[in-house]
C-alpha positions in Angstrom: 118.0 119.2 -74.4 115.2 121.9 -73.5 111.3 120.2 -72.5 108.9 120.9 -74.2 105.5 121.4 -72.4 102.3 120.6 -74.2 100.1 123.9 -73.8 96.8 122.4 -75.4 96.9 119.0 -72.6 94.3 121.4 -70.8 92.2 122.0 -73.5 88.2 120.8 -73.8 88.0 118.3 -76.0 92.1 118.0 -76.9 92.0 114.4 -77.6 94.9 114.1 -80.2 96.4 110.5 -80.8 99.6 111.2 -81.0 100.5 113.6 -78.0 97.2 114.1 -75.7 99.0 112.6 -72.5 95.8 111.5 -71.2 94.9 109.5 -74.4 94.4 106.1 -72.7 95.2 104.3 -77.0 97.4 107.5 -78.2 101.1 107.2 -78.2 101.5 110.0 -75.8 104.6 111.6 -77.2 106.6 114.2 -75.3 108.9 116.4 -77.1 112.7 118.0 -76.1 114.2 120.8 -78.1 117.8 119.7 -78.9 119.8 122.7 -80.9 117.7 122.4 -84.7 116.2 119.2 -83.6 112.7 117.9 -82.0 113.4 115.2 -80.2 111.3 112.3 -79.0 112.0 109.4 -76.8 108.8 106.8 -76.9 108.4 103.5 -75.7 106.7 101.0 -78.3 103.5 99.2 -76.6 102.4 95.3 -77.5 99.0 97.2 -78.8 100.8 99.1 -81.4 102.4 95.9 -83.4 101.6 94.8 -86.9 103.0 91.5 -87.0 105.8 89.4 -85.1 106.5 92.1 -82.7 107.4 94.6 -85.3 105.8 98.0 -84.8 103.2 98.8 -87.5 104.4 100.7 -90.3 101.1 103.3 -89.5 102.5 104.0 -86.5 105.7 104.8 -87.1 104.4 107.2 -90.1 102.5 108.7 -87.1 105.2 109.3 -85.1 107.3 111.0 -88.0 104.4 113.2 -89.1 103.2 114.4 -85.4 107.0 115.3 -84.7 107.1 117.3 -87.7 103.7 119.0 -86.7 105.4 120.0 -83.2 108.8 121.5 -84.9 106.7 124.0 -86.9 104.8 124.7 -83.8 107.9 125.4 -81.8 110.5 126.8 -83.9 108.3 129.0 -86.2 105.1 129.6 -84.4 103.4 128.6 -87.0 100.6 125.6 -87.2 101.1 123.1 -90.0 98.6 120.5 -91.8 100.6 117.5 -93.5 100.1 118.1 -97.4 102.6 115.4 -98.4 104.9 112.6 -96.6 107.2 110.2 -98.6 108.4 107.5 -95.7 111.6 105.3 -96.3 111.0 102.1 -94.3 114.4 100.9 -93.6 114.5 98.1 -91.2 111.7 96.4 -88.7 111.5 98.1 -85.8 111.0 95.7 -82.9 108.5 96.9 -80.1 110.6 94.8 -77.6 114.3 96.1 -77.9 113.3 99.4 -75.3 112.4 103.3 -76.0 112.7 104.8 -80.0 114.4 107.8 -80.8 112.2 110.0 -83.2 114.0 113.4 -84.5 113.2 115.6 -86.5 114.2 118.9 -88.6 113.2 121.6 -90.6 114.9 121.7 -93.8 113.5 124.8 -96.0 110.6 127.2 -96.1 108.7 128.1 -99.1 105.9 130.8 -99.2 103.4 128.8 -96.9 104.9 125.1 -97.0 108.0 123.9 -94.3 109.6 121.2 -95.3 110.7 118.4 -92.7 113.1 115.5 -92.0 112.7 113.2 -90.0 113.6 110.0 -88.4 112.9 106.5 -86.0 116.1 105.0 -84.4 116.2 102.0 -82.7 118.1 101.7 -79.0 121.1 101.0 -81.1 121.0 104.4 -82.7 120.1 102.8 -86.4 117.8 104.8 -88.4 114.7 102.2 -89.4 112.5 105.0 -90.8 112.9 108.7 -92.7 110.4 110.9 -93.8 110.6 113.8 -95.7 107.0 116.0 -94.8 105.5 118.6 -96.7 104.2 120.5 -94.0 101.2 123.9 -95.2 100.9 126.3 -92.5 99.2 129.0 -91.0 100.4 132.5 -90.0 100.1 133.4 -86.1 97.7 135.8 -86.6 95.5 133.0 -87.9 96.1 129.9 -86.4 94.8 130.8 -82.5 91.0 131.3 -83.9 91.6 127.9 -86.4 93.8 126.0 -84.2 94.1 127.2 -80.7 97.7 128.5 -81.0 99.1 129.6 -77.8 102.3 131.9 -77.3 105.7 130.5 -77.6 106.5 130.4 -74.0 103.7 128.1 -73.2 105.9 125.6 -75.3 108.6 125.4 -72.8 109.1 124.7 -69.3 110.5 127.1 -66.5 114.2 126.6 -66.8 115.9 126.0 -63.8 118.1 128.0 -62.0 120.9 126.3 -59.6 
């Protein structure tokens, strides 16, 4: 799996819940490029429960739709706003079992809308939430003066060399 580095962590007033690392409440996500798949790994706090140590069903729709964001912004350097998300909420997801797998994919374009799936797995690899997202996006050309869009290679990190 490839990092993926978080280009707008250094912009003023980049406060976004969902990946801002320095979001002292957001769920800090960090993302990994794995073939056609974004790939999260995050770590469920006590803060982020609904009830009986189950995360809250808010959250996890957050953690579907922010993945899906990132995968447009990676793989098609485009920028995306959600227009739609139908969620499947399969099975509780305890916040004490250890890190979530989130993953997600892009499963068609049309005209301006992307079209993503994606999941929540539990430690033991069971999916406990899908989403299907309909993602509108914004060309390139527009998106740095609407949305701060940097170049692709501020995505990724220096690969290493042995």
């Amino acid at each position: 799996m490839r990092k993926i580095r978080n280009p707008f962590s250094t912009s003023p007033g980049y406060h976004c819940f969902g990946c801002c690392p320095t979001n002292p409440i957001g769920l800090q996500m960090e993302f990994w490029l794995d073939g056609g798949d974004l790939v999260a790994i995050w770590q469920p706090k006590p803060e982020y429960q609904g009830w009986g140590n189950i995360l809250h069903g808010g959250i996890q729709t957050t953690l579907l739709d922010e993945i899906g964001g990132w995968i447009i912004l990676v793989a098609l350097e485009k920028a995306g706003v959600t227009a739609q998300m139908e969620l499947a909420f399969l099975k509780p997801v305890s916040i004490l079992d250890g890190p979530l797998t989130i993953r997600c994919r892009i499963l068609e374009q049309k005209r301006r809308f992307v079209f993503v799936e994606s999941e929540l797995l539990n430690p033991a690899g069971e999916i406990c939430t899908r989403g299907k997202t309909r993602y509108f996006t914004f060309e390139r050309e527009n998106a740095p003066e609407h949305l701060r869009f940097p170049d692709k290679e501020a995505f990724f990190e220096q690969e290493e060399t042995l």
